[in-house]
DSSP file (Angstrom, degrees, kcal/mol; ACC not computed):
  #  RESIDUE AA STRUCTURE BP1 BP2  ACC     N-H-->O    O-->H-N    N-H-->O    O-->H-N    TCO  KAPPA ALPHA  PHI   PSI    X-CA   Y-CA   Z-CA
    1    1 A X              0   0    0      0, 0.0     2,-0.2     0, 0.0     0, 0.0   0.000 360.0 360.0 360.0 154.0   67.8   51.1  157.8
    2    2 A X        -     0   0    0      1,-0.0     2,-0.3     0, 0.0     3,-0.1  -0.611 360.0-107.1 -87.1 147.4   67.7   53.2  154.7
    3    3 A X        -     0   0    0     -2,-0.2    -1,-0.0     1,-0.2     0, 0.0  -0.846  33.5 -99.1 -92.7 145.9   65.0   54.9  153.1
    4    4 A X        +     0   0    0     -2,-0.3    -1,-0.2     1,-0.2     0, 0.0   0.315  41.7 167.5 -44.8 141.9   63.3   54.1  150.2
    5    5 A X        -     0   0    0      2,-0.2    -1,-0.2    -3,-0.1     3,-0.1   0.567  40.1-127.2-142.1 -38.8   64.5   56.1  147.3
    6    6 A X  S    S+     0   0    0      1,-0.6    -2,-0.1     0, 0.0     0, 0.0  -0.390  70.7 107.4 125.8 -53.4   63.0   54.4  144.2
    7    7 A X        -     0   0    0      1,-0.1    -1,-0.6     2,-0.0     2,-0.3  -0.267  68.1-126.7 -79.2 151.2   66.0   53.9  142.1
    8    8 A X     >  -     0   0    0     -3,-0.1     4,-1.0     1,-0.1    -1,-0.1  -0.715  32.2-103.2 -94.4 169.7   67.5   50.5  141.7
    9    9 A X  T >4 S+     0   0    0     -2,-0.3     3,-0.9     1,-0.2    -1,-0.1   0.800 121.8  59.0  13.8 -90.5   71.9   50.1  142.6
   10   10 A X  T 34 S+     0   0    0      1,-0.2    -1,-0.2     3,-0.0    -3,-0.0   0.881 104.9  52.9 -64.1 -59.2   72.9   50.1  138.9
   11   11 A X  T >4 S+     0   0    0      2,-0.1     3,-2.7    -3,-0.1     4,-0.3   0.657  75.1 111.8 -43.9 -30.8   71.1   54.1  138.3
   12   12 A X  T << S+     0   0    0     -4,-1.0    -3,-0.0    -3,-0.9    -1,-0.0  -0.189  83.5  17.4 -70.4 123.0   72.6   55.9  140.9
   13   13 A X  T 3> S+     0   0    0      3,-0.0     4,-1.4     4,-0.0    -1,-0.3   0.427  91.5 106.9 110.1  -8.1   74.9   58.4  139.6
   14   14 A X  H <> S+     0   0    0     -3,-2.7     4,-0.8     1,-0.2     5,-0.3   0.801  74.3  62.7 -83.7  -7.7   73.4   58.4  135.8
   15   15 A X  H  > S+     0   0    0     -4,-0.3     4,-3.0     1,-0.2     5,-0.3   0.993 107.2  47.8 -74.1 -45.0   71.5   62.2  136.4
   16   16 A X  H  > S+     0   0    0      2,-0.2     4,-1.8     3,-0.2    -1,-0.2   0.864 105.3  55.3 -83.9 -39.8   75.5   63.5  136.8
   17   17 A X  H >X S+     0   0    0     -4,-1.4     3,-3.1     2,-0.2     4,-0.7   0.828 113.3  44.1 -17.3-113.6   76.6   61.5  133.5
   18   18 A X  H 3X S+     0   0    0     -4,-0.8     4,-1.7     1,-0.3    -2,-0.2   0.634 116.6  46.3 -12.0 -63.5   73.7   63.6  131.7
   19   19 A X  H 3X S+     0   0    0     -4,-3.0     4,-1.4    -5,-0.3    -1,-0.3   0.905 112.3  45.5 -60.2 -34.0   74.7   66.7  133.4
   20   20 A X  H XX S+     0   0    0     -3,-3.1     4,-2.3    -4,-1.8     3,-1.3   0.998 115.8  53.2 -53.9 -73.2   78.6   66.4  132.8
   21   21 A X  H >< S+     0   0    0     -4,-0.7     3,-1.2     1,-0.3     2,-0.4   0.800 114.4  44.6 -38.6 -99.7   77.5   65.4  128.9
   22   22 A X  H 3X S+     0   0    0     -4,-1.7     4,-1.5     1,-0.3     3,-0.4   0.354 105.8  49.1 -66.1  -8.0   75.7   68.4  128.8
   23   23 A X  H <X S+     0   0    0     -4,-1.4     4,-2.0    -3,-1.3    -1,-0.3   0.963 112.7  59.1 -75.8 -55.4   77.8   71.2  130.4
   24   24 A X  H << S+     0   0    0     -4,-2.3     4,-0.2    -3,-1.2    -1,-0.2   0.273 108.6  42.0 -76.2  27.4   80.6   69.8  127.8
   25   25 A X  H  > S+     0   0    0     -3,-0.4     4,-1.8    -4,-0.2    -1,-0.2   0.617 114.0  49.4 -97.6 -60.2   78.5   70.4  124.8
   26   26 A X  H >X S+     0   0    0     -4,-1.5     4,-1.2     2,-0.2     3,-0.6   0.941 113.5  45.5 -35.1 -65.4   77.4   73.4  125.9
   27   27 A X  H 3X S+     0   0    0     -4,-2.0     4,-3.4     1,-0.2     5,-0.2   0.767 108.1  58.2 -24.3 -58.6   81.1   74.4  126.6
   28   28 A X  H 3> S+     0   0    0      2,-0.2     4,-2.0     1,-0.2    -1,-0.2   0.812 105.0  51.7 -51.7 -60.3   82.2   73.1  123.3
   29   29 A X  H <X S+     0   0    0     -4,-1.8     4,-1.8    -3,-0.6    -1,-0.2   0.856 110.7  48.6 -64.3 -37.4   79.6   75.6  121.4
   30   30 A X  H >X S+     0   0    0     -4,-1.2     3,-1.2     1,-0.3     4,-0.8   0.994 107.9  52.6 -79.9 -51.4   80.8   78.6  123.2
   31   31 A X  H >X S+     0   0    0     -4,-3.4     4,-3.5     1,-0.2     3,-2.1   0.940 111.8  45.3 -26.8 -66.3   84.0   77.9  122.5
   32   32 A X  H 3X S+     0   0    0     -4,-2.0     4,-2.6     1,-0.3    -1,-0.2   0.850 106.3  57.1 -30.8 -57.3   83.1   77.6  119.1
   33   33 A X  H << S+     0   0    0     -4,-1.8     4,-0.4    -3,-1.2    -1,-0.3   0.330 108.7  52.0 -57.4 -21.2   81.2   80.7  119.0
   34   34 A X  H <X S+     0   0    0     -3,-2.1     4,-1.2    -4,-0.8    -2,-0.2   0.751 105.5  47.9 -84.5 -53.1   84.2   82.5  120.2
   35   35 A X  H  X S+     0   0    0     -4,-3.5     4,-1.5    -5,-0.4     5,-0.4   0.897 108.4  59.9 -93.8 -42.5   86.6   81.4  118.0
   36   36 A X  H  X S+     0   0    0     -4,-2.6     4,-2.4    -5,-0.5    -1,-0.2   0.917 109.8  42.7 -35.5 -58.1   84.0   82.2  115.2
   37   37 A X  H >4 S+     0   0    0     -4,-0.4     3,-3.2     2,-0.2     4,-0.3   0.876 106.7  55.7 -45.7-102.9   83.9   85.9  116.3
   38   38 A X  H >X S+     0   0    0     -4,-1.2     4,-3.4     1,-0.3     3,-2.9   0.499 112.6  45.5 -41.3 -71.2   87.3   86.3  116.7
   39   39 A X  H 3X S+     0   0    0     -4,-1.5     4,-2.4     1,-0.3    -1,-0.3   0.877 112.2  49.6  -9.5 -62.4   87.8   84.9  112.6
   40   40 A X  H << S+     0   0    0     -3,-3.2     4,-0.5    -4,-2.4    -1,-0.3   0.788 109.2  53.9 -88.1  -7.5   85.3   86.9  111.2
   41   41 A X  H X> S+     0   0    0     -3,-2.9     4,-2.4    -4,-0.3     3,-0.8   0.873 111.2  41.8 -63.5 -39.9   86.7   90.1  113.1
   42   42 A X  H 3X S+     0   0    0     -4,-3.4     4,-1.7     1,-0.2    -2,-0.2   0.814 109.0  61.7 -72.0 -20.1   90.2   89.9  111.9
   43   43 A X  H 3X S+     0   0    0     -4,-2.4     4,-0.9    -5,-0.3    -1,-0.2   0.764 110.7  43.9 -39.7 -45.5   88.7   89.0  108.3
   44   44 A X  H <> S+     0   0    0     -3,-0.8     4,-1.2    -4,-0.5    -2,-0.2   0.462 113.0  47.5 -71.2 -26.9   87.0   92.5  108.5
   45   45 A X  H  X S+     0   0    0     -4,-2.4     4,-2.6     2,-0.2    -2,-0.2   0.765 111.2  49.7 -97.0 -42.4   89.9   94.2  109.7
   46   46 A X  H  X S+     0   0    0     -4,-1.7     4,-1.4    -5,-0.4    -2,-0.3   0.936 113.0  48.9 -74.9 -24.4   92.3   92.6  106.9
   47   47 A X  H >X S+     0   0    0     -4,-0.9     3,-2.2     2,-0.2     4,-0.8   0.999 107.3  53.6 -76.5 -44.4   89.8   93.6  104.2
   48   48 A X  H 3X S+     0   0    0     -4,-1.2     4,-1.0     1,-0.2    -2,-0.2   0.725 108.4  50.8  16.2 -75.9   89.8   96.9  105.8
   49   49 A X  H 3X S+     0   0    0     -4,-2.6     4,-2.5     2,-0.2    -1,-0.2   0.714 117.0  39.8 -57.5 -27.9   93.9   96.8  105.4
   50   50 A X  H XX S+     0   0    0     -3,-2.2     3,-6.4    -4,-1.4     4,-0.7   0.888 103.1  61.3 -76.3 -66.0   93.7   95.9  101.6
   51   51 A X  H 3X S+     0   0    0     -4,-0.8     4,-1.3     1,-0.3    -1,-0.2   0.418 112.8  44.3 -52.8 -30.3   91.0   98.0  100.7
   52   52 A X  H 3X S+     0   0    0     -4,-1.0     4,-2.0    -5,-0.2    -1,-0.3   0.802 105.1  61.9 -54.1 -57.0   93.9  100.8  102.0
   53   53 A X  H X< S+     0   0    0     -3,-6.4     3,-1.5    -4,-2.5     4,-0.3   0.996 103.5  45.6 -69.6 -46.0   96.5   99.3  100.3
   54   54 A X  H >X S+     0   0    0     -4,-0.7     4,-3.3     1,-0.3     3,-2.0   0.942 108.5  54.6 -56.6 -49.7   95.0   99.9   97.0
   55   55 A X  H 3X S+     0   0    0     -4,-1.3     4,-1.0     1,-0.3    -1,-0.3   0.708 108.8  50.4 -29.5 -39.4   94.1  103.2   97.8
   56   56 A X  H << S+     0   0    0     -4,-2.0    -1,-0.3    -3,-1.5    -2,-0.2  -0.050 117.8  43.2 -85.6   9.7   98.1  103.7   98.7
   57   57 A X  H <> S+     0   0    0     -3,-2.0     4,-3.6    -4,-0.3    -2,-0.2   0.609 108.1  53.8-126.8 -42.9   98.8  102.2   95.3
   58   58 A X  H  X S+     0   0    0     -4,-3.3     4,-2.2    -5,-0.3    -2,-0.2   0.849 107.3  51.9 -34.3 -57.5   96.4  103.9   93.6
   59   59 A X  H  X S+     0   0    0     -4,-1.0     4,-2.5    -5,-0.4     5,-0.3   0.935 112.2  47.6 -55.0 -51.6   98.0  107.3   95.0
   60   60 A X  H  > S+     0   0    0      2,-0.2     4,-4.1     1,-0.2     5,-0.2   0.966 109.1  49.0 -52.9 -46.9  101.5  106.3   93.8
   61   61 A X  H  X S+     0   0    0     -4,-3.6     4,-2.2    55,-0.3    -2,-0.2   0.979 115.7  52.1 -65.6 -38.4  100.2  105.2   90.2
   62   62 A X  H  X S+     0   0    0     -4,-2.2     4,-1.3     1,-0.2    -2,-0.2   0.701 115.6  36.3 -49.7 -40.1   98.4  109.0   90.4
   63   63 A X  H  X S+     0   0    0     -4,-2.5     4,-2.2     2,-0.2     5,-0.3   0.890 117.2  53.8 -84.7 -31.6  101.6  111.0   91.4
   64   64 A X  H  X S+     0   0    0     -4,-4.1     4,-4.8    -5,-0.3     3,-0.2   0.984 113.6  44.9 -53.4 -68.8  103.9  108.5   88.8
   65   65 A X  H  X S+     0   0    0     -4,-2.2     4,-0.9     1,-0.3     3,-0.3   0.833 111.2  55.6 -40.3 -74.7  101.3  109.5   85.9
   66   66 A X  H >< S+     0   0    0     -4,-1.3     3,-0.6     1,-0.3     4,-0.5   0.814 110.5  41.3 -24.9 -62.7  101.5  113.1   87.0
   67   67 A X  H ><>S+     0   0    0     -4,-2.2     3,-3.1     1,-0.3     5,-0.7   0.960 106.0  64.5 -36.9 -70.1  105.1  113.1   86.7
   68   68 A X  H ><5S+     0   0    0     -4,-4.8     3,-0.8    -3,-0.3     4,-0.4   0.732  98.7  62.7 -20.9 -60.8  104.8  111.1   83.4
   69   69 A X  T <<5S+     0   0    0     -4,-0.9    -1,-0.3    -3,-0.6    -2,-0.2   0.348  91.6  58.4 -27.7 -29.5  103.0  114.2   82.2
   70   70 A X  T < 5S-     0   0    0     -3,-3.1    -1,-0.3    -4,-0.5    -2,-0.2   0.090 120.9-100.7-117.7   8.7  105.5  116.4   82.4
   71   71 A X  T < 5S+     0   0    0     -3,-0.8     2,-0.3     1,-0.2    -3,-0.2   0.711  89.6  87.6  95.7  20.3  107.5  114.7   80.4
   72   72 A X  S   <S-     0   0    0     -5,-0.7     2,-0.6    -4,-0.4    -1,-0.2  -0.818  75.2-102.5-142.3 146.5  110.2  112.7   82.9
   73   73 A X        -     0   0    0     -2,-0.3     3,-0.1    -3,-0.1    21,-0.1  -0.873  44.4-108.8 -82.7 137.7  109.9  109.2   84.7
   74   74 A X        -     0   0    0     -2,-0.6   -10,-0.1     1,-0.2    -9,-0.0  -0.336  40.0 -88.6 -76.7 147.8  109.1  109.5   88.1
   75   75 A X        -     0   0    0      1,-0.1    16,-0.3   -11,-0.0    -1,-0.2  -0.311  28.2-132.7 -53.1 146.5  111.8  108.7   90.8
   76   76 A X        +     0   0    0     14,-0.1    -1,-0.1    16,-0.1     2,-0.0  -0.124  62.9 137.8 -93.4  29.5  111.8  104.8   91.8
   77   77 A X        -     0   0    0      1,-0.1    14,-0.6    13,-0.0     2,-0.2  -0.245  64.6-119.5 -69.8 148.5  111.9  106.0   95.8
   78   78 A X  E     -A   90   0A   0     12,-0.1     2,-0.3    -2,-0.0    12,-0.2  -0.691  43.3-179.1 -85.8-179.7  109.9  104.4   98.2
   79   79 A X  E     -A   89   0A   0     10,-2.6    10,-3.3    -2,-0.2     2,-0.3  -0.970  16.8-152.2-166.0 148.8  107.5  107.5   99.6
   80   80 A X        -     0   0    0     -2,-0.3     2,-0.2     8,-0.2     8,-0.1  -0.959  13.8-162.6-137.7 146.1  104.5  107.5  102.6
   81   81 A X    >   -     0   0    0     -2,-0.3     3,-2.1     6,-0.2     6,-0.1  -0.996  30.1 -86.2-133.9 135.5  101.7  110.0  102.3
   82   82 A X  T 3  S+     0   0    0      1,-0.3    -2,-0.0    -2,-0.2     0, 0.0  -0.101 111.7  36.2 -87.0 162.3   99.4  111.0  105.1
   83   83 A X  T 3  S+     0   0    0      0, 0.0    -1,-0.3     0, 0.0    -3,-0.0  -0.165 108.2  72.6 106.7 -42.9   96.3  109.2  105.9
   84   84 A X  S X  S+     0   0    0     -3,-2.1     3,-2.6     3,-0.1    -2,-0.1  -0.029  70.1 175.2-102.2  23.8   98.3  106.0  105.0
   85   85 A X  T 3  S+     0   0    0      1,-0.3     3,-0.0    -5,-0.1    -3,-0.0   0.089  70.1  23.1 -53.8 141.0  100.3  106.2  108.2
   86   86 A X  T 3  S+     0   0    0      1,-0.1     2,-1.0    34,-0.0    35,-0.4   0.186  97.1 119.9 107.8   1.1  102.5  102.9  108.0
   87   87 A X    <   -     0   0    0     -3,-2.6     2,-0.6    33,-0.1    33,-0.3  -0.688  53.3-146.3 -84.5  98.5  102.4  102.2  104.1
   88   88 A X  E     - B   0 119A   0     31,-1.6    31,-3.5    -2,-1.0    -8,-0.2  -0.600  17.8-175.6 -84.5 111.0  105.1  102.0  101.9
   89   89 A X  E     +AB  79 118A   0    -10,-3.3   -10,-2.6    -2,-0.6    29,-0.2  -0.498  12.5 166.6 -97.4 141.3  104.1  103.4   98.1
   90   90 A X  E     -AB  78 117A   0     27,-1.1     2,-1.7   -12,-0.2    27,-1.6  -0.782  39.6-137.8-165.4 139.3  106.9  103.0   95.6
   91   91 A X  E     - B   0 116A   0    -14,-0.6    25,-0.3   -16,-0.3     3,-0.0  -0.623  27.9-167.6 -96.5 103.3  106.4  103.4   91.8
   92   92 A X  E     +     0   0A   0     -2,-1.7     2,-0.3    23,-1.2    -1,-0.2   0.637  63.1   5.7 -80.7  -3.0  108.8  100.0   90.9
   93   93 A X  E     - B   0 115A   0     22,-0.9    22,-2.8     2,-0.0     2,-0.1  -0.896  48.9-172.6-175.3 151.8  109.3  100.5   86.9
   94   94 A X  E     - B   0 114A   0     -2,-0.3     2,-0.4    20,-0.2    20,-0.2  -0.776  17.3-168.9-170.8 110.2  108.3  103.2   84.6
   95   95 A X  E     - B   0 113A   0     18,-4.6     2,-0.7    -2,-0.1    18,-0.6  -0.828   6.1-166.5 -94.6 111.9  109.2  101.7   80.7
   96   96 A X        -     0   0    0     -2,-0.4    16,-0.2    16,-0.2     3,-0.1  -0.875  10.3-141.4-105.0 102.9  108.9  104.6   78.3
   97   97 A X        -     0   0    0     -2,-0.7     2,-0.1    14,-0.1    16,-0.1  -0.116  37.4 -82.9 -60.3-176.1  108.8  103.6   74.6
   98   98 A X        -     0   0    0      1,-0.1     2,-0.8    12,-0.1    13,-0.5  -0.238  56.7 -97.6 -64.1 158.8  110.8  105.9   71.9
   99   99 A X        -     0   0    0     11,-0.2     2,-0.7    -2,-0.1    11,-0.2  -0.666  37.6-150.8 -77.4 101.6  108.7  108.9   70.8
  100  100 A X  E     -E  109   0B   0      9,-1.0     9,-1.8    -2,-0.8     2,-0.3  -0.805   8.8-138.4-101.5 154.6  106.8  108.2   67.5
  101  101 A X  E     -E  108   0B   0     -2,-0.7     2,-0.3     7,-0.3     7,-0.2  -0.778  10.0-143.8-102.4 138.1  106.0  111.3   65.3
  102  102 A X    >>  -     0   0    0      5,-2.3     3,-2.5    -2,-0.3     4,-0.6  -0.603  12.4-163.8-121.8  97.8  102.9  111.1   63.9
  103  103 A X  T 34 S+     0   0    0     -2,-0.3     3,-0.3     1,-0.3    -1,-0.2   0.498  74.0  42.1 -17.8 -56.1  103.2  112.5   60.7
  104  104 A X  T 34 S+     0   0    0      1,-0.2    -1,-0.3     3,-0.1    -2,-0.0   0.906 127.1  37.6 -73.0 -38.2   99.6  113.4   59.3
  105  105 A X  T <4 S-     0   0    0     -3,-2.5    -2,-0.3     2,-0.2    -1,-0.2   0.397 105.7-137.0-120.2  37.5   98.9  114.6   62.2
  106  106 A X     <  +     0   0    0     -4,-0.6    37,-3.6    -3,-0.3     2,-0.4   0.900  64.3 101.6  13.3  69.9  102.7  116.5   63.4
  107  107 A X  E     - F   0 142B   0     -5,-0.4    -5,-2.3    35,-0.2     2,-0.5  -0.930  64.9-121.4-172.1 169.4  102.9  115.4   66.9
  108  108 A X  E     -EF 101 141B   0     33,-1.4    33,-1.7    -2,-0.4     2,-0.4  -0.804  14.5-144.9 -95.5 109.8  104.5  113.1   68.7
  109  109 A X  E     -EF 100 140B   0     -9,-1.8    -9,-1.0    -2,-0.5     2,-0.3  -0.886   5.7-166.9-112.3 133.7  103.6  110.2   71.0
  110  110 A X  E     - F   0 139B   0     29,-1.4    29,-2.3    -2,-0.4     2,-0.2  -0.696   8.5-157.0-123.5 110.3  104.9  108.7   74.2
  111  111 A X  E     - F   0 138B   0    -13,-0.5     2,-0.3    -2,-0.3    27,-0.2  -0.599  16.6-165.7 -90.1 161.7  103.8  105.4   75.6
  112  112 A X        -     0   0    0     25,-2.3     2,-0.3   -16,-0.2   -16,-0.2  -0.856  10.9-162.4-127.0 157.9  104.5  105.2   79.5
  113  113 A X  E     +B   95   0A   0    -18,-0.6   -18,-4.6    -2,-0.3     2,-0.3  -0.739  17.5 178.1-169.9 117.1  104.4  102.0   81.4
  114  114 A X  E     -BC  94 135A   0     21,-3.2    21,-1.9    -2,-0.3     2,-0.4  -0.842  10.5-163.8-130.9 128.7  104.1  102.8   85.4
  115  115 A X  E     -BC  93 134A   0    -22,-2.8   -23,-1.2    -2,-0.3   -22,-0.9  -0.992   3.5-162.0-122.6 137.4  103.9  100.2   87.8
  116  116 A X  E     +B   91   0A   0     17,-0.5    17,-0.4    -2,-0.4   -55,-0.3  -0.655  11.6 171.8 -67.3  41.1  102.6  100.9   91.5
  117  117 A X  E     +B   90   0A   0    -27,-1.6   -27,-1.1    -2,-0.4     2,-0.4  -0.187   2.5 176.3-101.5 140.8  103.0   98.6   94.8
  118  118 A X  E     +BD  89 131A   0     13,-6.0    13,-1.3   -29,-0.2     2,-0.3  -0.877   6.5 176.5-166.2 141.0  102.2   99.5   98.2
  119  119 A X  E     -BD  88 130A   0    -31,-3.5   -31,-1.6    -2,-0.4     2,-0.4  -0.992  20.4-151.2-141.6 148.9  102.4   97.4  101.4
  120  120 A X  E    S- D   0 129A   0      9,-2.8     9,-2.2    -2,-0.3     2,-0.1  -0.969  70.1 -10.5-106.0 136.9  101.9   97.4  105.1
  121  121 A X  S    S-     0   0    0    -35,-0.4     2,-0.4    -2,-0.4   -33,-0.1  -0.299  94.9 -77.1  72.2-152.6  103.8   95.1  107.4
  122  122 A X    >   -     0   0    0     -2,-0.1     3,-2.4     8,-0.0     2,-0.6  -0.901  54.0 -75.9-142.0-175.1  105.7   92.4  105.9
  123  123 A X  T 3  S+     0   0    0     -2,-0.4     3,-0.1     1,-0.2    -2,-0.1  -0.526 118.5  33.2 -86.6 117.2  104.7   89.1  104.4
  124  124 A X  T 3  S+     0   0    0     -2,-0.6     2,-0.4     1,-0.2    -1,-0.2   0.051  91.5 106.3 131.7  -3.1  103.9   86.3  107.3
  125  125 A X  S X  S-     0   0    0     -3,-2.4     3,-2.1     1,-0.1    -1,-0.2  -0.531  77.5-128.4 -87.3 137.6  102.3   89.2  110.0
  126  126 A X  T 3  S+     0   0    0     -2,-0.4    -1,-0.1     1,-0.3    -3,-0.0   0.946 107.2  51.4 -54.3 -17.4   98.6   88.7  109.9
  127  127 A X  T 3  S+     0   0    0     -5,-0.1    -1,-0.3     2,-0.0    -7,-0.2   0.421  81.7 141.0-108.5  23.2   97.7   92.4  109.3
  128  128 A X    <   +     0   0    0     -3,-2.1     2,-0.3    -6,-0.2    -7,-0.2  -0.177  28.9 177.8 -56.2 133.1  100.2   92.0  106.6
  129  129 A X  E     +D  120   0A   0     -9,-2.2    -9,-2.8   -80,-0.0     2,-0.3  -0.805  11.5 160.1-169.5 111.9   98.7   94.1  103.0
  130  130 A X  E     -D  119   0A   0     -2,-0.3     2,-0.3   -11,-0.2   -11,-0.2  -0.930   9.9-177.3-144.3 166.7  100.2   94.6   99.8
  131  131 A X  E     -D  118   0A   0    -13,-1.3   -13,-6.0    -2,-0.3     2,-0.2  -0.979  11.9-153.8-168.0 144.2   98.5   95.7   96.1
  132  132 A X        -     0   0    0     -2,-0.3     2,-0.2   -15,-0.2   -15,-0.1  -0.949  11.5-168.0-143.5 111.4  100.2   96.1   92.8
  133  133 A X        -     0   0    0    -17,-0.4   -17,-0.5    -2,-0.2     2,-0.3  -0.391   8.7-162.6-107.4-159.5   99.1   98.3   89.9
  134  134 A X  E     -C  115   0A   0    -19,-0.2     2,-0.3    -2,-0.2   -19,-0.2  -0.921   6.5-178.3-150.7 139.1   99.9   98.7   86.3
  135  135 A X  E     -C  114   0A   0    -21,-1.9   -21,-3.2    -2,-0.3     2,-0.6  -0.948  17.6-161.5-142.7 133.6   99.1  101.5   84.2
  136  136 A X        -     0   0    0     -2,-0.3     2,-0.3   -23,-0.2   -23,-0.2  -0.987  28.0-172.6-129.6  99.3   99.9  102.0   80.3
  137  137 A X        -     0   0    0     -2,-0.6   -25,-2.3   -25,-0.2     2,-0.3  -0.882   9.9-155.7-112.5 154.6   99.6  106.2   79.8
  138  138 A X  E     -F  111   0B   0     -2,-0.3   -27,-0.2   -27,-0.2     2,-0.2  -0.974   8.5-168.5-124.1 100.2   99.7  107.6   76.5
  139  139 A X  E     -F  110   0B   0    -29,-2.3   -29,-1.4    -2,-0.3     2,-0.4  -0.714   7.9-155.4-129.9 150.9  100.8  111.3   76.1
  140  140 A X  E     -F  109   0B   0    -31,-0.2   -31,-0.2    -2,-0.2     2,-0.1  -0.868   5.3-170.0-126.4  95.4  100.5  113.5   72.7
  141  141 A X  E     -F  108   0B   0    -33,-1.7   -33,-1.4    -2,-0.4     2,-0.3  -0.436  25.0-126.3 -83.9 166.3  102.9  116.2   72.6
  142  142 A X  E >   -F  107   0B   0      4,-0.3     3,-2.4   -35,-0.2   -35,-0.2  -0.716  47.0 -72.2 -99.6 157.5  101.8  118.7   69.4
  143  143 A X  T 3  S+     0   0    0    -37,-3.6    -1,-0.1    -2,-0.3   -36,-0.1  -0.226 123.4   6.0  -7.2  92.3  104.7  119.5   66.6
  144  144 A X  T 3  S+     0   0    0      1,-0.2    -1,-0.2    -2,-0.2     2,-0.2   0.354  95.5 121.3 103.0 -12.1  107.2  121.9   68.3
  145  145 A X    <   -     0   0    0     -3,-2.4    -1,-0.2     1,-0.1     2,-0.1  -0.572  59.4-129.8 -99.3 152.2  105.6  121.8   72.0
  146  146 A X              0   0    0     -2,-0.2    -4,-0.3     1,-0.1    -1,-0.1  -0.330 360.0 360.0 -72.6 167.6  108.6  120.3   74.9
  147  147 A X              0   0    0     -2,-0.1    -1,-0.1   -76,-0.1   -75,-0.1   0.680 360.0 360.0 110.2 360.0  107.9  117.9   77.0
């Protein structure tokens, strides 16, 4: 004969139901929890990568405008500078208007128009990072002066 247990037939076996249900809920959260992390690092690390690429576009539009200065368009070469290890700066157009003389006050002025791009990786890699600037510089050479 069996002893007495309490439970009818139909119960037996519902406490491991309840435990099953609950390990895959549990499961289910970490998971979750996991894949959450993982998201919000590589979110942190790609604004990282832009915040870099503008800085590497920024530098480009800063040497173009130098250039600019001196009276000349800057070469349309691509160029890497260190610190940016794996970023390619290239100054993609620089539009120079005609010289107007300005008469009252005898000197001459030079619109520039410098554009900026710099990217790391290429377009479809996740750490993939590109920025594009524009700049409109304005130079006043005096009456007589080169340049």
């Amino acid at each position: 004969m069996r002893p007495e247990t309490g439970f009818s037939p139909g119960q037996r076996g519902f406490g491991l139901v309840a435990a099953l249900f609950l390990i895959v809920v549990v499961a289910g959260a970490i998971t979750a929890m996991a894949r959450l992390s993982v998201v919000q690092s590589s979110t942190g690390s790609l604004a990282l990568q832009q915040a870099r690429a503008w800085q590497a576009a920024n530098a480009g539009l800063e040497i173009a405008i130098a250039t600019a200065a001196k009276g000349s368009c800057p070469s349309l070469s691509s160029f890497t500078l260190p610190g940016l290890d794996g970023f390619s700066i290239q100054v993609t157009d620089c539009d120079m208007t005609p010289s107007a003389f300005l008469d009252e006050e005898q000197q001459t002025l030079r619109l520039y128009r410098l554009v900026s791009q710099a990217q790391y990786g290429a377009p479809g890699q996740p750490d993939y990072a590109f920025r594009r600037l524009e700049a409109v510089v304005e130079f006043v050479v005096p009456a007589g002066g080169g340049g």
